[in-house]
C-alpha distance (Angstrom), angle and dihedral (degrees) to the residues before:
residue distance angle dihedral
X1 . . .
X2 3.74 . .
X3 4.00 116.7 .
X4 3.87 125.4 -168.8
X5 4.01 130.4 -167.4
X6 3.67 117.3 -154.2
X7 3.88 108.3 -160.1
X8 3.52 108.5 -161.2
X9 3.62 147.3 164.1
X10 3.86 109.4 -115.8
X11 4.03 114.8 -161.1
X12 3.71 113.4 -113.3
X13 3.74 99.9 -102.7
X14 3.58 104.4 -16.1
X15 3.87 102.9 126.1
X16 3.40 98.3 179.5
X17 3.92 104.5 50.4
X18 3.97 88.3 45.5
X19 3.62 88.3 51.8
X20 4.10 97.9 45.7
X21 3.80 86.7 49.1
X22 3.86 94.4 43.0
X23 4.21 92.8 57.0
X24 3.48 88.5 38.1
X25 3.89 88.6 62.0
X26 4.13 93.2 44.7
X27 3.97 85.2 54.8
X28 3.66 86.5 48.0
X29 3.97 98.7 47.2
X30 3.72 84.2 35.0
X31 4.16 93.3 59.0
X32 3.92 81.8 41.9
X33 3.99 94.3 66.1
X34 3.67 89.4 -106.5
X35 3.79 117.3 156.5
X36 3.58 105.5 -177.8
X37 4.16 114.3 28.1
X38 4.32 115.5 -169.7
X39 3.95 123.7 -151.3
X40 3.55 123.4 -175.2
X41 3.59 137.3 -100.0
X42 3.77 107.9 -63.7
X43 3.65 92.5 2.5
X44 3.87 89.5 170.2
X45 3.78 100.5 43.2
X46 3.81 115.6 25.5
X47 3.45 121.4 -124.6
X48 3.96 117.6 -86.7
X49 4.10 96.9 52.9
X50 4.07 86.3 140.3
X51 3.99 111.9 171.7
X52 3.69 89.3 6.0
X53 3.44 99.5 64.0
X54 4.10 91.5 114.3
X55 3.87 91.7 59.8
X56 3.99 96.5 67.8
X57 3.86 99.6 31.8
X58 3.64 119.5 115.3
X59 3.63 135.8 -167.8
X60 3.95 118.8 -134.9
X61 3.95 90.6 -107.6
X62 4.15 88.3 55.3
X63 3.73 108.6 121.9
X64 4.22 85.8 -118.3
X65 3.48 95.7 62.3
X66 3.80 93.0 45.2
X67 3.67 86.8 51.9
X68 3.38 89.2 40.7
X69 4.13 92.2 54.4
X70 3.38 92.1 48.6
X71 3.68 92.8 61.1
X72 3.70 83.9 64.1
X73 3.93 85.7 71.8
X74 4.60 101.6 134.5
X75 4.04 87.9 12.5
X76 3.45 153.5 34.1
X77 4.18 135.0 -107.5
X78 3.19 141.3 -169.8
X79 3.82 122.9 -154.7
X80 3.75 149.5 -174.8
X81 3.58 119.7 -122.6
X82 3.74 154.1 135.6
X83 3.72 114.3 -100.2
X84 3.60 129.9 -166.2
X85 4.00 120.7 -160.5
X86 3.14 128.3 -136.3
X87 3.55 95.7 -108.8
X88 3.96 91.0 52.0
X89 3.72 104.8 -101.5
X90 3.96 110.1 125.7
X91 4.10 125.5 -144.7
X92 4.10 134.5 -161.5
X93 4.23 81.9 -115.9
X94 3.83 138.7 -164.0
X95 3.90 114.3 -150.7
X96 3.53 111.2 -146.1
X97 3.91 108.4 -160.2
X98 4.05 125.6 172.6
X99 4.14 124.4 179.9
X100 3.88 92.6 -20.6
X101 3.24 102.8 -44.1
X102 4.19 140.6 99.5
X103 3.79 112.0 -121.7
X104 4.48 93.5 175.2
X105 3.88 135.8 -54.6
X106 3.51 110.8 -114.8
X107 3.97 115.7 -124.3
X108 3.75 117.0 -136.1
X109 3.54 106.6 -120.2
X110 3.84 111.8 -171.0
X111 4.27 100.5 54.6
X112 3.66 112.4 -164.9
X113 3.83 122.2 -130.6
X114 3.69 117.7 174.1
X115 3.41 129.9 65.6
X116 3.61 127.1 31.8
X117 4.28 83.4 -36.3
X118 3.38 114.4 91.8
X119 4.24 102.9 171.7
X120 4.12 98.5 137.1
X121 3.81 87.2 58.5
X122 3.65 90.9 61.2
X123 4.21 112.5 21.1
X124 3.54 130.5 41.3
X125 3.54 121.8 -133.2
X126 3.59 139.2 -94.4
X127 4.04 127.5 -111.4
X128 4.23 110.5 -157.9
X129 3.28 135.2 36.0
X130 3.94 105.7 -139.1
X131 3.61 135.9 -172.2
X132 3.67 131.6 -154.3
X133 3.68 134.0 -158.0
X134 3.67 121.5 -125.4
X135 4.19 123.9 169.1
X136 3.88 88.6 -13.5
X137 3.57 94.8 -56.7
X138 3.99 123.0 113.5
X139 3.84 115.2 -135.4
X140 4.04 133.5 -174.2
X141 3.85 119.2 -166.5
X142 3.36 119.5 -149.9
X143 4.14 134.3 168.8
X144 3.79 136.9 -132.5
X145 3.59 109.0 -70.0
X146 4.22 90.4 27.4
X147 3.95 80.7 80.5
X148 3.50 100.7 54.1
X149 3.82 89.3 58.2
X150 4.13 99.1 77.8
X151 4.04 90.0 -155.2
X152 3.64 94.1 64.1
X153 3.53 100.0 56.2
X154 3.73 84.7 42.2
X155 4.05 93.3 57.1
X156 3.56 82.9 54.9
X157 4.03 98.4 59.0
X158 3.27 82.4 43.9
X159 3.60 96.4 72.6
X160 3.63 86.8 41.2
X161 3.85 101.3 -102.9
X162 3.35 110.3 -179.5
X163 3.84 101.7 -168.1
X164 3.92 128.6 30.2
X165 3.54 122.4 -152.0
X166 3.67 105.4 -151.9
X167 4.06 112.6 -171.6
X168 3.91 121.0 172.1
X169 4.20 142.2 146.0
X170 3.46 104.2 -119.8
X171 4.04 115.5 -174.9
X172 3.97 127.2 -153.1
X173 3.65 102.6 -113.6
X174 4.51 102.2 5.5
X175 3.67 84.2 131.2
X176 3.59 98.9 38.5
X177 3.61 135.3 -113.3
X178 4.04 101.7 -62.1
X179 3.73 73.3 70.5
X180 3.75 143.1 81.1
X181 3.88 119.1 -170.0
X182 3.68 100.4 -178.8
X183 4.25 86.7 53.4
X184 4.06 90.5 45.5
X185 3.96 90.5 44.0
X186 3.81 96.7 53.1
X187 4.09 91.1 40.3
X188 3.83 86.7 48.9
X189 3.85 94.6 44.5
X190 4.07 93.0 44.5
X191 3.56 92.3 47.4
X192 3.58 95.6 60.5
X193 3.66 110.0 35.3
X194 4.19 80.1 57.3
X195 3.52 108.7 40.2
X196 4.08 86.0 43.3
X197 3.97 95.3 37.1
X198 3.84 88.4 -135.8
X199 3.41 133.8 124.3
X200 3.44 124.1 -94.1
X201 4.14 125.6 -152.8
X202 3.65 105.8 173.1
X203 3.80 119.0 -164.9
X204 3.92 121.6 -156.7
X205 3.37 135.7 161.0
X206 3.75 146.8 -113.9
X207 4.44 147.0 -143.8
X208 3.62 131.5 36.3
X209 4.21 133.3 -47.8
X210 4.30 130.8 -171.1
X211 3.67 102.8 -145.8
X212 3.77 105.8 -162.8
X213 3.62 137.8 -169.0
X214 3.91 131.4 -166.3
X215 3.68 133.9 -168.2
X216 3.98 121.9 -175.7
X217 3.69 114.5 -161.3
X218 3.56 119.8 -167.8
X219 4.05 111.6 -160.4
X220 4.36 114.4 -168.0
X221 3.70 118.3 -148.4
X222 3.56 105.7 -157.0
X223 4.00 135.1 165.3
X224 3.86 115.0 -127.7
X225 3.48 104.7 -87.1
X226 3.80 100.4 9.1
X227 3.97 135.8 86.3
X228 3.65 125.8 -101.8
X229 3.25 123.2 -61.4
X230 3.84 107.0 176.8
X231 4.06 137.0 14.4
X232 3.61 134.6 -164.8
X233 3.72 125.9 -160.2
X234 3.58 110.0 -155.0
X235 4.34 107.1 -166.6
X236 3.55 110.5 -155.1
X237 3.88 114.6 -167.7
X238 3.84 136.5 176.6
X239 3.42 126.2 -179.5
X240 3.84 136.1 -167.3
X241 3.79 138.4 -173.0
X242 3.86 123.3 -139.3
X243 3.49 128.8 -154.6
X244 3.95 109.5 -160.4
X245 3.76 106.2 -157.7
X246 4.14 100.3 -156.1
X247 3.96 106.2 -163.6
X248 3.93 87.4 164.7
X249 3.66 108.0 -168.7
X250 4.13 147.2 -178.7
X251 3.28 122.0 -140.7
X252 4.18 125.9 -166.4
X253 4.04 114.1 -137.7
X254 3.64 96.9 -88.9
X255 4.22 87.7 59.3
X256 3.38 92.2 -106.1
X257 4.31 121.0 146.1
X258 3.50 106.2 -104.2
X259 4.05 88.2 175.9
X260 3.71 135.0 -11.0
X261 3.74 132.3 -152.8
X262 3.57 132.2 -154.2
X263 3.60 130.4 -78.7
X264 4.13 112.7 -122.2
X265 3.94 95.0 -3.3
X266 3.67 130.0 87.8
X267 3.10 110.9 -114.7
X268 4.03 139.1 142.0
X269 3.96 135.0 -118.2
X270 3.73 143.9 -148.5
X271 3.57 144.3 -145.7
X272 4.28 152.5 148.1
X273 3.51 116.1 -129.6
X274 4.03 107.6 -159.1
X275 3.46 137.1 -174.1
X276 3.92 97.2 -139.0
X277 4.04 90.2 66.5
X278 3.64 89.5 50.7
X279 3.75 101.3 48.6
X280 4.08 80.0 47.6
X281 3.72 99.4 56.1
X282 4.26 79.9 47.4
X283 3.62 93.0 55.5
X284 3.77 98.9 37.4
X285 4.06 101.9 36.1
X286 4.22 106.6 14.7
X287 3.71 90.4 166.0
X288 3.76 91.3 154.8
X289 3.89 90.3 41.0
X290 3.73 88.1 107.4
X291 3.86 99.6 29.3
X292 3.44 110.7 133.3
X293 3.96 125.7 -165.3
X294 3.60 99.1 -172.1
X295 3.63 80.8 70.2
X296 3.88 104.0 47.7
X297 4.30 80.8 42.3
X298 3.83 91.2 50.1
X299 4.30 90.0 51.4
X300 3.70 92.7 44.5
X301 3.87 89.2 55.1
X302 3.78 87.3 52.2
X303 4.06 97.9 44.7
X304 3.50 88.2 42.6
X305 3.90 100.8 49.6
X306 4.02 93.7 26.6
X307 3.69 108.7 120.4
């Protein structure tokens, strides 16, 4: 099966420019041969929307992802956006999309709050960890933080996934300077794809974000005993610009670089997932051959419930 990244450089906000650019890349990979095409993490948004968040969401019925499904028409995507519910609540999502039509959205499940990210004051969470079947293959999604949480990934292997599609926005310098994301990121994406003997395509983004905070404070001068009779408003406002570095990559079950793509640049990657290499890895490496989640269920019961 042939896989394709597309690193790009969403504008902050702009729904419908991300999403023009974003089908124009499916008919692109699609023309290519491609069978399964990857966008980042909030392809169709960029990363730092803040109190705006509501403006850009969509809900799966929204005339932009049906046109955006329908791109899918000979192949299959997976993109970043914002989703909105039905009932209102709104999720850091992953549309899953194959031959036209919309199989789910994956949820982000692990929202950051510290830092400069502030996701759980806007987005809910998600609640499963599916995985889909595409060309014989079994694939789980999962988004930034989601990897950093070892029993995700794990749920996934558990229903035999074969692949993970990994997308995120990583920033030079969100986690300050004690701190390298692009070292963490390839450790993190390494680790997986071999201890799990899956494949790994791992989605991140490109170009330049402000990330802005703003704090009214209202201060009452009052004589004891009497109302108000003057306020100040003092706005206090910091602003920051992040540089997401992208370096998408695909990695074969043995953690090896199947294709890598530039650092800083937009730029697009390709690989072929086969089933050989995985039944290798199997053979050679099974460390999960005797993995057993009755087990890891059975001790969670009993830490859980434990007095």
């Amino acid at each position: 099966m042939k896989v394709a990244i597309y690193q790009t450089s969403p504008v902050l906000l702009d729904l419908k420019a991300n999403l023009e650019e974003v089908i124009d890349k499916i008919h692109q990979g699609q023309e290519k041969g491609t069978q399964l095409i990857v966008f980042p993490e909030l392809a169709l948004t960029g990363y730092f929307v803040g109190q705006r968040y509501h403006e850009i969401a969509l809900r799966l019925d929204s005339t932009e992802i049906k046109q955006l499904a329908s791109a899918t028409k000979g192949t299959a995507a997976v993109v970043g956006f914002i989703e909105e519910s039905p009932s209102m609540n709104f999720y850091n999502s992953a549309l899953v999309a194959v031959d036209g039509d919309i199989l789910f959205a994956y949820r982000k499940l692990n929202l950051p709050n510290y830092g400069v990210f502030e996701e759980r004051k806007y987005f809910a969470a998600g609640k499963q960890v599916p995985v889909f079947k595409l060309h014989g293959f079994n694939i789980a999604v999962f988004i930034c933080n989601d990897l950093w949480h070892p029993s995700l990934p794990y749920l996934g292997v558990t229903q035999k996934a074969d692949i993970f599609v990994t997308i995120f926005n990583s920033s030079q310098g969100s986690m300050g300077d004690e701190f390298s994301n692009i070292e963490s990121w390839s450790i993190i994406n390494s680790f997986y794809a071999r201890i799990f003997g899956v494949y790994n395509i791992c989605a991140n983004r490109v170009g330049e974000e402000e990330e802005g905070f703003e704090e009214r404070r209202s201060i009452s001068r009052a004589s004891p005993g009497r109302t108000a009779e003057k306020k100040e408003s003092d706005l206090i406002c910091r602003k920051e610009t992040y540089r997401f570095w992208g370096g998408s990559e695909i990695l074969n079950p043995f953690g090896q670089h199947i294709a890598n793509a530039e650092l800083y640049k937009t730029d697009e990657i390709f690989g072929e997932i086969e089933r050989d290499l995985l039944r290798q890895k199997k053979i050679l490496l099974p460390y999960l051959r005797n993995d057993d989640p009755y087990f890891t269920h059975r001790e969670l019961q009993r830490i859980l419930h434990s007095r």
